[in-house]
C-alpha positions as CSV (number, residue, x, y, z in Angstrom):
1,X,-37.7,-143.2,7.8
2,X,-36.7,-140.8,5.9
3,X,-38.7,-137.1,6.5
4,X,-39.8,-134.9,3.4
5,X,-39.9,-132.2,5.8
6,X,-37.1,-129.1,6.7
7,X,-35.5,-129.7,10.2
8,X,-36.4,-127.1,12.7
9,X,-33.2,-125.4,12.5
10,X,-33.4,-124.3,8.7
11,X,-35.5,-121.5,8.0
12,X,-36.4,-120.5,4.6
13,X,-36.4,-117.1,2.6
14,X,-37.8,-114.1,4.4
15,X,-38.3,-110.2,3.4
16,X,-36.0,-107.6,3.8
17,X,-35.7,-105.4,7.0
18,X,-37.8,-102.0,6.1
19,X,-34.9,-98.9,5.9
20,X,-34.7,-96.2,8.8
21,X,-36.8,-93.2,8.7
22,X,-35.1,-90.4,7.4
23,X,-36.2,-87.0,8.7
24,X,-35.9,-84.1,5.7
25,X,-36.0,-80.2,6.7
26,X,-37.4,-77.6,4.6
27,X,-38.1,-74.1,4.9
28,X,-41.8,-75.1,5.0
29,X,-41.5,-77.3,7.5
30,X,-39.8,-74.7,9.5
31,X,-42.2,-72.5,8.9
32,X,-45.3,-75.2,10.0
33,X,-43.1,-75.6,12.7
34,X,-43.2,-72.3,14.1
35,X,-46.6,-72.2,13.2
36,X,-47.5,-74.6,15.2
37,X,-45.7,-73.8,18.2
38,X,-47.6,-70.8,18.6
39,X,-44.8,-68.4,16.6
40,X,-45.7,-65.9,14.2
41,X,-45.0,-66.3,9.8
42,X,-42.4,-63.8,9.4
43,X,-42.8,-60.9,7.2
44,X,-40.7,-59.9,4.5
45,X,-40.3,-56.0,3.4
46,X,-38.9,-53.8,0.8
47,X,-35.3,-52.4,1.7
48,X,-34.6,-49.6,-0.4
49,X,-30.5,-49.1,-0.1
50,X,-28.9,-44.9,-1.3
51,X,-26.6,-45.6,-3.9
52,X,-27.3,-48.9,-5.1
53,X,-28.2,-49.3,-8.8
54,X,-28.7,-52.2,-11.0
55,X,-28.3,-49.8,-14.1
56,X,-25.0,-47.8,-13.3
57,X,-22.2,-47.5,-10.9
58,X,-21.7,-44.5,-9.1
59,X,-18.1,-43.2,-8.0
60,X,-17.5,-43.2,-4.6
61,X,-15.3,-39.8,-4.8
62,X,-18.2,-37.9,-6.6
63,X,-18.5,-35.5,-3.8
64,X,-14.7,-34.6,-3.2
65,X,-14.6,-33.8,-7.4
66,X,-17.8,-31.7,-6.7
67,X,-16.1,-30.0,-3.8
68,X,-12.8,-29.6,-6.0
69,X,-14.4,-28.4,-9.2
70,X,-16.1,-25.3,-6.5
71,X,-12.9,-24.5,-5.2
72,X,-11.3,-23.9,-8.4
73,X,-14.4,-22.1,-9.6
74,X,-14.1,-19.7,-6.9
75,X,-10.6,-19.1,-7.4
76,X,-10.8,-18.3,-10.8
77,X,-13.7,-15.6,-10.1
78,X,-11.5,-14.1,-7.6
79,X,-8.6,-13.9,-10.0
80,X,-11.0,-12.2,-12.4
81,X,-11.8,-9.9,-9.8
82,X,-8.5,-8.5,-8.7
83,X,-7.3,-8.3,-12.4
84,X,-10.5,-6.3,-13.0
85,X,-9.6,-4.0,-9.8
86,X,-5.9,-3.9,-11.0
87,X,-6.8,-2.6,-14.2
88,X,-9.1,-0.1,-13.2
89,X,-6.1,1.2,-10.4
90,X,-4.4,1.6,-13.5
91,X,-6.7,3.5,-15.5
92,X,-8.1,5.8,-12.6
93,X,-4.4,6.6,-12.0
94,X,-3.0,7.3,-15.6
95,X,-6.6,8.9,-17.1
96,X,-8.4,10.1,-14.1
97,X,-5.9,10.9,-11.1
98,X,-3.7,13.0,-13.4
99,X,-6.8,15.1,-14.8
100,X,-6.0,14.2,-18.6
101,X,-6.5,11.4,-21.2
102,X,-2.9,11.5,-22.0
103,X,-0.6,9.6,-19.7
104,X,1.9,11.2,-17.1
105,X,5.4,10.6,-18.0
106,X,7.1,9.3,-14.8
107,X,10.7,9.6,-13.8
108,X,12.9,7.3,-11.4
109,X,12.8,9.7,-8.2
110,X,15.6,10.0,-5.7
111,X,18.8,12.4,-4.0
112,X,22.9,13.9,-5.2
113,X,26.3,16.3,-5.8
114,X,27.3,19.9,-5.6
115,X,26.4,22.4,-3.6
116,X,24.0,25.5,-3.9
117,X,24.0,29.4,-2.9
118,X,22.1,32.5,-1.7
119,X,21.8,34.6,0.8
120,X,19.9,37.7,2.3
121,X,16.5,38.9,2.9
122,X,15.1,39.2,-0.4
123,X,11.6,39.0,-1.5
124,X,9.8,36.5,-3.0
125,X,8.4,36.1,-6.9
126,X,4.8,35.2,-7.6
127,X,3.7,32.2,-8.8
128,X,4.0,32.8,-12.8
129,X,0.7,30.6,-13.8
130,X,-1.8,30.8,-10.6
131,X,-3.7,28.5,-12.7
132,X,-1.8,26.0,-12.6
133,X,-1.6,25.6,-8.9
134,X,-4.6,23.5,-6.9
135,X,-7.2,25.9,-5.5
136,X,-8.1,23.2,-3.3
137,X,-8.6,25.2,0.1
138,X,-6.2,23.6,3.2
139,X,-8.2,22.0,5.6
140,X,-5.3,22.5,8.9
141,X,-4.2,19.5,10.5
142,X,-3.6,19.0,14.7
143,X,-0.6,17.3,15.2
144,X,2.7,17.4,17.3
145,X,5.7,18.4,15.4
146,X,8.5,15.2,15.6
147,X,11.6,15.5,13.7
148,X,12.3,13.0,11.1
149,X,15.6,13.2,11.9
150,X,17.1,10.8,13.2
151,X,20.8,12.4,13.8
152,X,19.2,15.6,15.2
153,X,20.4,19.1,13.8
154,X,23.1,21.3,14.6
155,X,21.0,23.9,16.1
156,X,16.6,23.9,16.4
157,X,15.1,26.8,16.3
158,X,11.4,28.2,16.5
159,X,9.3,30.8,15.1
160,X,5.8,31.9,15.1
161,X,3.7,32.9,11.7
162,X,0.2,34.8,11.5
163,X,-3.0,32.8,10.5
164,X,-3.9,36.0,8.4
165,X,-5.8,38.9,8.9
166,X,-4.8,42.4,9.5
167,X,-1.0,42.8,10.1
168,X,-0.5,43.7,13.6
169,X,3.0,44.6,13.8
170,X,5.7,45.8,11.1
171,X,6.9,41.4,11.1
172,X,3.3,40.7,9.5
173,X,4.2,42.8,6.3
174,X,7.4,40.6,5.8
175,X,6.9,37.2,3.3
176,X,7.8,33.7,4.3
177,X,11.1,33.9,3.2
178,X,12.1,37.4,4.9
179,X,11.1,36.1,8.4
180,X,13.5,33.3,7.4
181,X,16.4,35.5,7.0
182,X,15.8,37.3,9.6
183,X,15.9,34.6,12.3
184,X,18.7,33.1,10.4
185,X,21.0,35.5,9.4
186,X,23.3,35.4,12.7
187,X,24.0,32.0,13.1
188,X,27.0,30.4,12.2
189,X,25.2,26.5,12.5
190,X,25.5,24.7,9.4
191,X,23.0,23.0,9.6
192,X,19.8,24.1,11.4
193,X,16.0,22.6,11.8
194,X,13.2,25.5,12.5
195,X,9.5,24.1,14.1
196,X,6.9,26.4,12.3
197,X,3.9,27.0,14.7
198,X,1.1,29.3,14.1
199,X,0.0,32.6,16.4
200,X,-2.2,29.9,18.4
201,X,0.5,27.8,19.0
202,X,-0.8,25.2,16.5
203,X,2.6,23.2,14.5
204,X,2.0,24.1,11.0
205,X,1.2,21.5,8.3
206,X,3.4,21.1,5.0
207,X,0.5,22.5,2.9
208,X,0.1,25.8,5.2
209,X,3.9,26.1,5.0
210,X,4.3,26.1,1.8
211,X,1.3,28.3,0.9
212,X,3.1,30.8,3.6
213,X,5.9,30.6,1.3
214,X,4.0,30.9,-1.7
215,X,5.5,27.8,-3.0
216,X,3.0,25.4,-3.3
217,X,5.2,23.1,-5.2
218,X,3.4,20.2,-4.5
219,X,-0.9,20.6,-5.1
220,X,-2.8,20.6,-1.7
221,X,-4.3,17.3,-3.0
222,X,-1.7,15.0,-3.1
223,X,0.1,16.7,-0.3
224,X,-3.6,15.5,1.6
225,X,-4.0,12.0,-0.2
226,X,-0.1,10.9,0.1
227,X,1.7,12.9,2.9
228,X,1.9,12.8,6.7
229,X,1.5,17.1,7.5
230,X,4.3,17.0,9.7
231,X,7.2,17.6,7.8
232,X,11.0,18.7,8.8
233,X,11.8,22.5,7.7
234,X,15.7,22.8,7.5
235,X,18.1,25.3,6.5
236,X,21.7,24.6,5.1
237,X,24.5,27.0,5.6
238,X,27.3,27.1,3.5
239,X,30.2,29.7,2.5
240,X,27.9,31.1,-0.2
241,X,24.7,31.6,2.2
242,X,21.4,30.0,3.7
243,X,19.7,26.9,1.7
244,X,16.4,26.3,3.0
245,X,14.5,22.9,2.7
246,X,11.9,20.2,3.3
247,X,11.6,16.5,4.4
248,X,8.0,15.4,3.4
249,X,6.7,11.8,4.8
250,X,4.3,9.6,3.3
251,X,1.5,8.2,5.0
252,X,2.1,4.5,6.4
253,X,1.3,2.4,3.8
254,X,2.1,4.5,0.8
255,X,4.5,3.8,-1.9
256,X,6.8,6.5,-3.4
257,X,6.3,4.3,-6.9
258,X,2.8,5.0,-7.0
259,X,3.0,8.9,-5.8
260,X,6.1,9.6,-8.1
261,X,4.4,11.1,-10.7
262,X,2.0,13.2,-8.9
263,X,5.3,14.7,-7.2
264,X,7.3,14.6,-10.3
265,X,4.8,17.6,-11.8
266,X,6.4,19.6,-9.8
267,X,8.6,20.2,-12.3
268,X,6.8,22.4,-13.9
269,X,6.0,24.5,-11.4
270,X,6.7,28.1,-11.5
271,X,6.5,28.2,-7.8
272,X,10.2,26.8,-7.2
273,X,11.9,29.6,-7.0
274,X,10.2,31.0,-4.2
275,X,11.6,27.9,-2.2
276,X,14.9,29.6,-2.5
277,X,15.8,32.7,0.2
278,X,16.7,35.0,-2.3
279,X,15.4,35.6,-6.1
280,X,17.7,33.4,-8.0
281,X,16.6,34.1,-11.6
282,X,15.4,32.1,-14.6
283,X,16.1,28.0,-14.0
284,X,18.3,27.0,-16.2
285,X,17.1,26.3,-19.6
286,X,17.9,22.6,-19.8
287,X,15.4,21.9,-17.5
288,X,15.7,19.2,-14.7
289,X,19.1,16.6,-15.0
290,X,19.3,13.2,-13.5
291,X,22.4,13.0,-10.8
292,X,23.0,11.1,-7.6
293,X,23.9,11.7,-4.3
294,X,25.5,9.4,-1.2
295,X,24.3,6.7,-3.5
296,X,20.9,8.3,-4.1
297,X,19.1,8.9,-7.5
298,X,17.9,12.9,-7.5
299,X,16.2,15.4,-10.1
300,X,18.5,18.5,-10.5
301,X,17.4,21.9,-11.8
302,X,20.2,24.6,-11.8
303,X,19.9,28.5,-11.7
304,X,22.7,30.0,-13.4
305,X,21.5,33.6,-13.6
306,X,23.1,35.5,-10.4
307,X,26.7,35.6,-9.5
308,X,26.1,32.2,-7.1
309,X,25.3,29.5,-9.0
310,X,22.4,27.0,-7.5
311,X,20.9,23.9,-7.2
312,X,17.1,22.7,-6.6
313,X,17.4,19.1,-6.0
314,X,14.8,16.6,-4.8
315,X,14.6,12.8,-4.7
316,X,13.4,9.5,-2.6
317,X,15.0,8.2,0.2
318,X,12.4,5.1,1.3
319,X,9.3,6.9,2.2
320,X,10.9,10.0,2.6
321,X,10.6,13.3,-0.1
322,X,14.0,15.3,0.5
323,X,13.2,19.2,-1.6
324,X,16.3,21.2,-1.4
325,X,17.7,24.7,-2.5
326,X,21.6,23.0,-2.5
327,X,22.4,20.1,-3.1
328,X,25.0,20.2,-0.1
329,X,21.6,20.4,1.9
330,X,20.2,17.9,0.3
331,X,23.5,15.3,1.3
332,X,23.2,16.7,5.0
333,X,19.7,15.8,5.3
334,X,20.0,12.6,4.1
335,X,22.9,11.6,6.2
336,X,20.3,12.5,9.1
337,X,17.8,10.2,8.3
């Protein structure tokens, strides 16, 4: 008999198996989470960062330009500052130093040819213009005498001057120049170096020398400023007679450019021709002539009036002021140096 019925077997539709749980995280949940657990919320704060700006970028070499543009400020204010103290060297030295508004005419300086004369025990000429010689009194130096030779002289020799005051034997009344002869006059050296010292034994300075001499060709001032006081006194011999002169030193750290025309006004100074043994006359009318000597430029002043004619030469060899009578002196002292 036949069954309406479904066999056991045959099951009919059924629903669908419900889908697997699906765990999402959120920062919420993390947060509950922590919560929960027994952890604090966390806290959030404000971080402000140097440098950092929404509105405009800043360079990162800011600070080296700073630093450059303050070095080259400084720089240029120190330029300033030495052209401003070069300037007024200048000025002090062409208006000031040289007591006039009018500039100094300067001269290449340096020594020369020929050979000069004179001879005896003659006496010396006063200065023609006093006034025109520094009153500025000598303040005496303390020094020991060293030749600036370096080839020494044929013969040294020594003598003694008076500080002043009452003449104590018939040698105080002679001048300078007399005293000169006189220790002189036998020798047959050509070429002879003579230490000055004083009664106490002191070495005499350039500026007490030549004010013994009464020629003070150079002022006492820039003798002081410019020159070491121990200078070399020598004396030339030749056929025609004696030729007295001086080697002058500068202080370390002077320049002959800068004191060459203080010591080029001694061309105008009467006083020359007391640096001469004997009274040579009138200098020559022409006045002072450039010439060269061993390769050295010189200033040249002849004096044509006696019998002898001579030759008052000076000129710069380095640091060294060479003042001569003859210009044969003049080469013998150089070629000592």
């Amino acid at each position: 008999m036949e069954n309406s019925s479904l066999p056991p077997s045959v099951s009919g539709p059924s629903a669908p198996p419900p889908p697997p749980e699906v765990k999402v995280r959120t920062m919420r949940s993390d947060l509950d989470a922590m919560a929960k657990s027994g952890g604090g919320l966390p806290r959030f704060e404000n971080v402000s960062v140097a440098g950092l700006s929404m509105g405009k970028e800043v360079p990162e070499d800011s600070a080296e330009t700073k630093n450059k543009d303050s070095a080259n400020v400084i720089l240029v204010v120190v330029a300033v500052l030495a052209l401003i103290g070069l300037a007024g060297y200048f000025v002090y030295t062409i208006f000031l130093k040289n007591g006039s508004g009018a500039p100094q005419a300067t001269t290449q300086n340096r020594p020369v040819v020929g050979s000069g004369t004179s001879s005896g025990n003659g006496t010396q000429a006063p200065a023609a213009n006093p006034a025109a010689q520094e009153s500025t009194p000598i303040v005496p130096a303390v020094f020991t005498h060293i030749s600036l030779f370096k080839k020494p002289a044929d013969q040294t020799l020594a003598i003694t001057l008076s500080s002043g005051g009452a003449a104590s034997s018939a040698a105080d009344l002679q001048t300078f120049n007399q005293k000169i002869s006189g220790l002189i006059k036998n020798r047959t050296s050509t070429f002879m170096e003579i230490a000055i010292k004083s009664a106490d034994g002191r070495d005499l300075g350039i500026g007490e020398i030549l004010s013994q001499a009464n020629a003070e060709v150079i002022n006492t001032q820039t003798l002081a400023a410019h020159f070491n006081p121990d200078a070399t006194f020598f004396v030339y011999r030749d056929k025609n007679g004696f030729w007295p002169g001086y080697v002058i030193s500068l202080k370390q750290g002077e320049n002959w450019l800068f004191s060459g025309s203080d010591v080029k006004n001694l061309e105008s100074s009467p006083s020359i021709t007391n640096l001469f043994l004997d009274n040579m006359g009138k200098p020559s009318a022409d006045g002072f002539t450039d010439s060269t000597i061993s390769g050295i430029a010189v200033r040249v002043l002849p004096f044509l009036d006696t019998g002898i004619p001579a030759y008052f030469t000076y000129g710069w060899v380095r640091t060294d002021l060479i003042l001569s009578t003859s210009q044969g002196g003049f080469a013998q002292a150089l070629s000592r140096l």
